[in-house]
Every structure is written in structure tokens, then in C-alpha cells.
C-alpha positions in Angstrom: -2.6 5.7 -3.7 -2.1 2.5 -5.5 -3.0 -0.6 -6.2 -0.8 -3.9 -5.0 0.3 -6.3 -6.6 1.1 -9.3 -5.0 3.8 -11.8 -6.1 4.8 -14.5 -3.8 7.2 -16.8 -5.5 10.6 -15.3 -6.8 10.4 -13.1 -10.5 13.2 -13.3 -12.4 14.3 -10.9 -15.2 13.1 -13.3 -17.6 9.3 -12.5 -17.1 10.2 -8.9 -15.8 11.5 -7.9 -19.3 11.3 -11.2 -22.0 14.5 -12.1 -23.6 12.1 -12.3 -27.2 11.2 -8.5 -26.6 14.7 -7.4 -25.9 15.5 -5.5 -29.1 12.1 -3.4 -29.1 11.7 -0.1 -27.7 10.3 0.3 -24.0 7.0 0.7 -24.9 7.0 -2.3 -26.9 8.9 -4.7 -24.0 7.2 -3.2 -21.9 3.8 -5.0 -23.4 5.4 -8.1 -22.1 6.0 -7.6 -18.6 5.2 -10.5 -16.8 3.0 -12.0 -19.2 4.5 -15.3 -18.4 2.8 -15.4 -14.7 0.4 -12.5 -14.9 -1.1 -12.1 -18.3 -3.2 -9.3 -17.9 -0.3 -7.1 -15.5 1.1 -5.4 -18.0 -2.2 -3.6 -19.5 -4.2 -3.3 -16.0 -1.2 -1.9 -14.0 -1.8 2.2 -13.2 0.7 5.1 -12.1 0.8 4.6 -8.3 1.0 0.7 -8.0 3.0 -1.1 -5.9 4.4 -4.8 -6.2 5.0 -6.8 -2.9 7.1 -9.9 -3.6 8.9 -12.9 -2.4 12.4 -13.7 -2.0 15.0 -12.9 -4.8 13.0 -10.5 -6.7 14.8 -9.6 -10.0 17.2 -12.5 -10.4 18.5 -13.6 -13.2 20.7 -11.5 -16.4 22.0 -8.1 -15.6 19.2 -6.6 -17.7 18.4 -2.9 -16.6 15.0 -3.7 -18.8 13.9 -5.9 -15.9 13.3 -2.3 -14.0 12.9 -0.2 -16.6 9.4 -1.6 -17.9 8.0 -1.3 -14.1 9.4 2.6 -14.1 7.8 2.8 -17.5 4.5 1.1 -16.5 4.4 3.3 -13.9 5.1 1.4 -10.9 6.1 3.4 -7.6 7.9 1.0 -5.5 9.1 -2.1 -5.3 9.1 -3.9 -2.0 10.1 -7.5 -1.4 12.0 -9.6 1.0 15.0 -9.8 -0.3 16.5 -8.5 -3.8 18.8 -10.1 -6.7 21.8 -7.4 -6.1 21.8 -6.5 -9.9 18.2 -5.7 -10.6 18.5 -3.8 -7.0 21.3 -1.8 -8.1 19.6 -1.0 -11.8 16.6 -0.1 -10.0 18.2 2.2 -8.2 20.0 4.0 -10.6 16.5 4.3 -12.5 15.3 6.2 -9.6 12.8 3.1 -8.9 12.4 2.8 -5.4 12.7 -0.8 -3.8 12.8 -1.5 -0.4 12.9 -4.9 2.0 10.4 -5.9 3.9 11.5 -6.3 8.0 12.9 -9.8 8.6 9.7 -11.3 9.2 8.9 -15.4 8.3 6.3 -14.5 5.8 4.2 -11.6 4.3 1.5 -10.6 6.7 -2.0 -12.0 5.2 -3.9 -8.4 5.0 -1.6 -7.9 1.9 -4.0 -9.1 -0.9 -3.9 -8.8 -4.5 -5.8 -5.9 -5.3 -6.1 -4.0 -2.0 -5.1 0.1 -2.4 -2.2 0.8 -0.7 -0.3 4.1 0.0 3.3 3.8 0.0 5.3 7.2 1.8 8.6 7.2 0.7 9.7 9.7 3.4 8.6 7.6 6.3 9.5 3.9 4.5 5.9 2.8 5.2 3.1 0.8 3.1 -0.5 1.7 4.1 -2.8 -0.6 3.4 -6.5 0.7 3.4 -8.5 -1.7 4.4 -7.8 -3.0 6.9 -6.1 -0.3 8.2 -2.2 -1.7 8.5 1.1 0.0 8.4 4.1 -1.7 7.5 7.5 0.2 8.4 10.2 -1.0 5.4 14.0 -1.1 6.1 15.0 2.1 5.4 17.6 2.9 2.8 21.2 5.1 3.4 20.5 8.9 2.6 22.7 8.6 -0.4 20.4 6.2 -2.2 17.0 8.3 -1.1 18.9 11.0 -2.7 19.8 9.7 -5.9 16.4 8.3 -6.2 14.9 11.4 -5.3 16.9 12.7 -8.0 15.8 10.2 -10.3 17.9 7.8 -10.8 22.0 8.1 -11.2 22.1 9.6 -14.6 20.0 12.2 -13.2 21.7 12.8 -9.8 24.9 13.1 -11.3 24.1 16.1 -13.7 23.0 17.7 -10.7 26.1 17.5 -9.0 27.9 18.4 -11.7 26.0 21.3 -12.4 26.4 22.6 -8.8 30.3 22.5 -9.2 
């Protein structure tokens, strides 16, 4: 059980992890997350949330920060309409989930900022509370739950390699 966070325009790297705060450790950069749209994100956002955004999310560098600080901030999914391939990818191998929303022409207007939400990464769904709504996500390929069930690729690959 989290809360959402709703972002409707596209968030690029820039504001995800700021180019200023690059050289700082985690904790530090992490301070900074979105600050440029959402001020107060970075200190109000709890172990469990979610973030619902637009199109694109992620685009911009190649910086594996961009996903980092949400992992670090404790974020537990990322779902969006459509992804910036990089920042998918680096979520990924961080063991962040992030999933697509269904082809749909926009996001369905129960989703507000705010609301608690369950996301069940076994069954691809966001459950909103209140009103009660389920959203079924596209799911990912069994390889990809796996290595984020694992989490991330550093950590799915020591497995393997220790099973051999």
C-alpha cells in the first residue's frame, strides 16, 4: 500500500536525477529528485509509492541515477504510458519495476494525486482504494519479472552463477 504520485507531462532524467547533484552520493542526489516540478517529492515520498506518468517517462541522458534515486527513495513501481528505452532498461537492471499502462487515450480520472493505491506485481494490477478500480498493466516477459525479482541484473546474475 502506497501512495501515488501522479505526473502527467513527460519527466526527463534531468529532474529525475539533476545534472548539479551528479557527483554526490545517492543519498545526497537523491535530495533533488524532482525538485524542479515537485519540490516537496523528494522528502514526502514513503516506501510503497507508486508514480503514474505520461508519455516518455525517463527521457533524456543515459543516466542509471535517473532510477536509482526512485529505488533509493523507496518507490515500488513505475507505471507510465510509454518509456524512454534507456531509463527502462536501467530500471530494470536496478530491479525497479516499471510497467505500461494498456493502450488507452489517456489516464483514467480516478487516478489522483494522493489516492493509496496497491500495486501486485504478480498479477500486473494497480488498485486503487477509493474508488475501488483495478487497472490490469501490460505484463512483462518472465525473464524480466525474474531478474527484477532477483533484484536487478547485478543481482540475478550472481545467482546464476552461483547455481553453476
Amino acid at each position: 500500500m502506497g501512495r501515488l504520485w501522479l505526473f502527467e507531462e513527460t519527466i526527463n532524467t534531468d529532474v529525475l536525477a539533476p545534472g548539479f547533484y551528479m557527483k554526490s552520493p545517492i543519498d545526497e542526489l537523491s535530495k533533488h529528485c524532482l525538485e524542479a516540478i515537485r519540490p516537496e517529492f523528494a522528502s514526502n515520498v514513503r516506501k510503497g509509492d507508486v508514480i503514474l506518468a505520461g508519455e516518455n517517462m525517463g527521457v533524456g541522458s543515459s543516466r542509471e541515477q535517473a532510477a536509482e534515486v526512485l529505488k533509493f527513495l523507496g518507490v515500488s513501481c513505475i507505471i507510465a504510458k510509454s518509456f524512454a528505452g534507456i531509463f527502462y532498461r536501467n530500471a530494470i537492471n536496478l530491479g525497479l519495476p516499471v510497467f505500461t499502462l494498456p493502450s488507452e487515450p489517456s489516464l483514467p480520472k480516478q487516478f489522483v494525486d494522493g489516492s493509496f493505491v496497491n500495486f501486485d506485481f504478480d498479477s500486473t494490477t494497480l488498485n486503487l482504494e477509493q474508488p475501488s478500480l483495478q487497472v490490469k498493466l501490460d505484463p512483462l516477459p518472465k525473464f524480466l519479472r525474474e531478474l527484477i525479482t532477483d533484484g536487478g541484473l547485478v543481482s540475478h546474475l550472481e545467482k546464476r552463477f552461483s547455481e553453476k
